[in-house]
N, C-alpha and C positions, 0 to 999 in steps of 0.2 A: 589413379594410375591405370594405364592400360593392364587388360590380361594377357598383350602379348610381348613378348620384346623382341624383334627378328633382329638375327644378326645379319647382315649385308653381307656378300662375297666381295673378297679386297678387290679392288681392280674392275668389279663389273661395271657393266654400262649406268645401274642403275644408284651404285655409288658416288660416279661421278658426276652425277645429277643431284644428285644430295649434297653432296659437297659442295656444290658450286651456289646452290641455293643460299645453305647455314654461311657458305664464308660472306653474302653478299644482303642478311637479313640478320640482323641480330636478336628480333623480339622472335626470332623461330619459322616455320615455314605454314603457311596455312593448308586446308585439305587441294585450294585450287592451284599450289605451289606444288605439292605431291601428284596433281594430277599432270600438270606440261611435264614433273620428271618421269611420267613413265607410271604410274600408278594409279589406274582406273578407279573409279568411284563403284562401278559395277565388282558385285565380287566374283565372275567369271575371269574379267582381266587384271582383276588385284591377284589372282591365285595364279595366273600366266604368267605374272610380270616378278611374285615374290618366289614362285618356283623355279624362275630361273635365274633367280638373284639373292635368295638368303641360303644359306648354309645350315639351318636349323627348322627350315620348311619343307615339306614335301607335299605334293594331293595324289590319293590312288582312288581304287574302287570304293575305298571302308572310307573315303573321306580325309579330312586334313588330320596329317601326323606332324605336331611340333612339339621341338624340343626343348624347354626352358633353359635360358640363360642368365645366369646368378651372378650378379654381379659381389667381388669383394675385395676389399681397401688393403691396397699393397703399401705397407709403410716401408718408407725408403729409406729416410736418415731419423734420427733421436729426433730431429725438428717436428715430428709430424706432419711432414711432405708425404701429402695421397696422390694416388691413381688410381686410376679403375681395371680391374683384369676382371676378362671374363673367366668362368667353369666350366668345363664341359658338362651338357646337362644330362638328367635321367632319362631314362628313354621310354620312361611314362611318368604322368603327372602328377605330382601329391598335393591333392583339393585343402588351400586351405592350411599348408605346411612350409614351414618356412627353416631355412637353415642360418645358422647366426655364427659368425668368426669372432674369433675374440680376440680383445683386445694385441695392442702390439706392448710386449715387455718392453722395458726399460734399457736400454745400452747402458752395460758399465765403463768405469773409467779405470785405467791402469792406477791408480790412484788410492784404488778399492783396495789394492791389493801388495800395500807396503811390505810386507814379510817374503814376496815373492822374489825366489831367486832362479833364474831361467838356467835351464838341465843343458848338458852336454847335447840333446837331441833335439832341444827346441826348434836351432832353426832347421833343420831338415828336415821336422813334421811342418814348420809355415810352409815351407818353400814347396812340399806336396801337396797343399791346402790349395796354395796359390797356384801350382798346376792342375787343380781342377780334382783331386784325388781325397776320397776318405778314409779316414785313420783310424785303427782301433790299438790301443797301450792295454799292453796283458803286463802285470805286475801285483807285488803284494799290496795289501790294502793302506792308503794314509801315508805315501811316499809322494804327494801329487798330481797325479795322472789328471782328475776332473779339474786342479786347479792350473794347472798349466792351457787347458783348451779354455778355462775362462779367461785366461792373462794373456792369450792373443785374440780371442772376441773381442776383448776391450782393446786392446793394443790396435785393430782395422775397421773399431768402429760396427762390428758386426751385431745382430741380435743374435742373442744363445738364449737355446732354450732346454732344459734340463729336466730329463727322465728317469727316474729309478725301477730298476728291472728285478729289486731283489724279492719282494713281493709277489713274484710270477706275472710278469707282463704278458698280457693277453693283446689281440689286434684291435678289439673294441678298445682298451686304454690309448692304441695308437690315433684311431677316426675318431670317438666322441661317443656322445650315446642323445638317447633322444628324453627331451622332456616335456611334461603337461606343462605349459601357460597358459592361463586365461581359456581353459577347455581347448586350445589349439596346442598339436604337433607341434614340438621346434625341436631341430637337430642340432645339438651344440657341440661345434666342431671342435677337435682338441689342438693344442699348442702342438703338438705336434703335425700336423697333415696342415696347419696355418703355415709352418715353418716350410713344410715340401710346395706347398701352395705359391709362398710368399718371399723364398730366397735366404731365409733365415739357416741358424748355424743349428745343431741337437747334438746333445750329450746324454746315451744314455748307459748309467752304469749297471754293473753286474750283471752287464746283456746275456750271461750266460744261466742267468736265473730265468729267463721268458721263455715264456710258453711258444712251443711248434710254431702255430698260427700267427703268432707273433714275430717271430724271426722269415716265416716265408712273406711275409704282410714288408718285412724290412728289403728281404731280396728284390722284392718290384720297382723299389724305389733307386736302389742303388745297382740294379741291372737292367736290360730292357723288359720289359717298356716302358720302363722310367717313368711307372706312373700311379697315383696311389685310386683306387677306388673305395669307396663311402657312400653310404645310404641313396645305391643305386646311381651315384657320379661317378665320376673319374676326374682327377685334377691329374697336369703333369708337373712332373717336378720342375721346379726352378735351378737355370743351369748356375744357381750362385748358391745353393742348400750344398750343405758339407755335414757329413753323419760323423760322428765319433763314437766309437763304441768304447766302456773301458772294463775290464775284467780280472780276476784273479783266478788262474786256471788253478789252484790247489784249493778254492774253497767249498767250506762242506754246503752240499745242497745245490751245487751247480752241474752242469753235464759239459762234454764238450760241444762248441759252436763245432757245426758240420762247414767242411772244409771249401766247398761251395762258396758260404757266404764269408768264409774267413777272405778266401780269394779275392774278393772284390774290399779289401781295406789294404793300405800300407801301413804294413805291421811295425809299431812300434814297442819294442820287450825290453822291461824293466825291472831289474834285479835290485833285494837290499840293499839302502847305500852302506858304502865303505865306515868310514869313520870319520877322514876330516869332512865328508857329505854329508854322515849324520848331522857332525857338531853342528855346521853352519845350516841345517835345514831347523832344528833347536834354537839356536842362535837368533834365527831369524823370525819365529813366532816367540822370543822373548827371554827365553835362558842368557846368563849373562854370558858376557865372553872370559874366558876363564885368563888370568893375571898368568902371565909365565913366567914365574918365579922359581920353578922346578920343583915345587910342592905336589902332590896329589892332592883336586879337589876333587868336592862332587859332583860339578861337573865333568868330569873322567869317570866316578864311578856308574852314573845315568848310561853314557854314552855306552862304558864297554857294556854295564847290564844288556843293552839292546845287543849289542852286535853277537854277544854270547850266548842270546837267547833266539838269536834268526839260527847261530848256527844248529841248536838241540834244535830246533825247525829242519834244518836240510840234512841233520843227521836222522833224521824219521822216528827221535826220541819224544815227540809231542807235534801233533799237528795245528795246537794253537802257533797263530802267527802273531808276535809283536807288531805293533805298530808305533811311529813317531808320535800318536796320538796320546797312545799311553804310559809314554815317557815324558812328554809336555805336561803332561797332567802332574805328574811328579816331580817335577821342576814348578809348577804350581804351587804346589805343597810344601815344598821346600823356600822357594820367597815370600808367601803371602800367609803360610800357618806357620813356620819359623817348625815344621816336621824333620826332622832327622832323615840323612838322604835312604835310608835303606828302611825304614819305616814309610817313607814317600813310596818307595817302589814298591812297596808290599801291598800297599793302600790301593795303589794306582794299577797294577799291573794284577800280580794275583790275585787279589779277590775280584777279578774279572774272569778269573776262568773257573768254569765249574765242572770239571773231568780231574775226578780225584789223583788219577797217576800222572798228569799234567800238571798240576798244583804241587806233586811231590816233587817231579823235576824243575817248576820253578824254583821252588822255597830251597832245594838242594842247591839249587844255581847261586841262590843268591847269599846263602850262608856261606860258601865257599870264599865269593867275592868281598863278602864283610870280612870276613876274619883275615884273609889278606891286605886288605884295604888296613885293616887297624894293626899290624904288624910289618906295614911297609910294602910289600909283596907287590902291590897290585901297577 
């Protein structure tokens, strides 16, 4: 393979002299084919003729300045339908160092995701999406939020690609990092900056766990210059990449997102659900549906535990936050170890938390609720 690869300016003279060659030669053009279009054999007039014809060439006093052009595989549909995009390249050379994209993820199917029931806000987050707009859903943890942006990836066919930020995301997590192969340099780019490259969907949760460099690393992409730099390139964003951020503004170990980059998302805020929200969100990862026979079961006692226990949450009597996670888990417990439903919650719920005057408000909470529950009350 050659050392060089020039790009052609669209539209020059010397374009359309290539093209007419390639569209009338199918085995390629020979060196005396490139010579009638304008590309001298001497390299005094090769450097005339590409200086005012590539976009990636220049010649001054110190000699020829080029820019490398990297080509890399744009997956378009699930089918593994390629083309070729160029990169914009480094503005010096790396001897011997190669940059590698990875693979294209899989597209899911709505299919994936039987238990999914679409929120009061779905379709006004698609219908942002689909005008071009990126979305960030602040809410409690395990009501949703990352599986709603999967059920419409799959629902338009889209590649998502999924980031977790709880970790402390840094901007090296966003580009890649570089590794030894075979004693050569290779920079192995990350799914993410493939995704800003290549038109793909990112999900990245608990974005308010990432590091500074990391969120101003996110602003370039979703404001101008719309564009991401990495090991001395610059790629521009693809105008079909759509950022999702998702968050819970009350969690411990977070800060606030600066208002800045809040700015450029349509904010979608998501509050505990209600109760018939709960049931049918339970309901639908596998809790039965409760017989209405006017009996109290335990499915009623699961349900109100959670909603009793968001409220000791917004009463600022315990900062742990319930989640529908760890009421499912107890509904677990309760079909498949044949656990008694308030020994289920105790299992599932409190011995998850370990802040002793939190555990006392649980275990209060939930004695109150049993002894009701078994004298009628509840």
């Amino acid at each position: 393979m050659s050392k060089y690869a020039f790009r052609i300016k669209a539209g020059s003279p010397l374009e359309q002299n290539l093209d007419m060659i390639l569209e009338t030669m199918s085995d390629g053009a020979t060196k005396h084919d490139l010579y009638l279009a304008g590309v001298q054999n001497k390299i005094n007039d090769a450097i005339d003729v590409l200086g005012a014809n590539a976009d990636n060439f220049t010649f001054g006093r110190n000699g020829i300045s080029y820019t490398d052009v990297i080509p890399q595989t744009v997956i378009q549909q699930a089918k593994q339908v390629t083309a070729q995009q160029t990169v914009s390249a480094p503005q010096q050379e790396y001897d011997g160092q190669t940059v590698t994209w990875p693979d294209t993820p899989v597209i899911n199917d709505t299919a994936d995701y039987p238990w999914f029931r679409k929120p009061a806000w779905y379709d006004r987050m698609a219908l942002m999406v689909k005008l071009g707009k990126h979305i960030s859903l602040a809410g409690p943890p395990g009501i949703g939020k990352s599986s709603a942006v999967e059920y419409l990836a799959a629902e338009q066919g889209k590649v998502l690609v999924n980031v977790s930020a709880d970790a402390g995301l840094r901007r090296r997590d966003l580009t890649g990092n570089v590794e030894l192969v075979n004693s050569h340099t290779r920079f192995m780019v990350s799914e993410y900056l493939a995704a800003v490259a290549n038109g793909w969907w990112v999900t990245i949760d608990e974005v308010n766990a990432a590091e500074p460099d990391a969120l101003m690393y996110l602003n370039s992409q979703i404001a101008p210059p719309h564009s991401a730099s990495f090991y001395g390139q610059t790629v521009q964003v693809h105008p079909d990449f759509r950022l999702f951020v998702t968050y819970n503004p009350g969690l411990v170990g977070t800060k606030p997102l600066p208002e800045s980059l809040k700015d450029r998302f349509f904010p979608v805020k998501l509050q505990f659900p209600n109760e018939s929200t709960l049931r049918r969100m339970l309901e639908a990862n596998g809790m039965p549906v409760k017989i209405d026979d006017g009996s109290v079961q335990w499915q009623d006692a699961i349900v109100n535990y959670g909603l009793s226990m968001w409220k000791q949450h917004e009463l600022g009597r315990m900062r742990y936050q319930i989640t529908p996670r760890r009421l499912m888990d107890a509904v677990t417990l309760v079909m498949h170890a044949g656990v008694e439903v308030y020994e289920a919650l105790e299992a599932a719920v409190i011995m998850t938390v370990d802040n002793v005057s939190e555990v006392r408000v649980l275990e209060e909470a939930l004695k109150s609720q049993k002894q009701a529950y078994q004298f009628g009350r509840l």
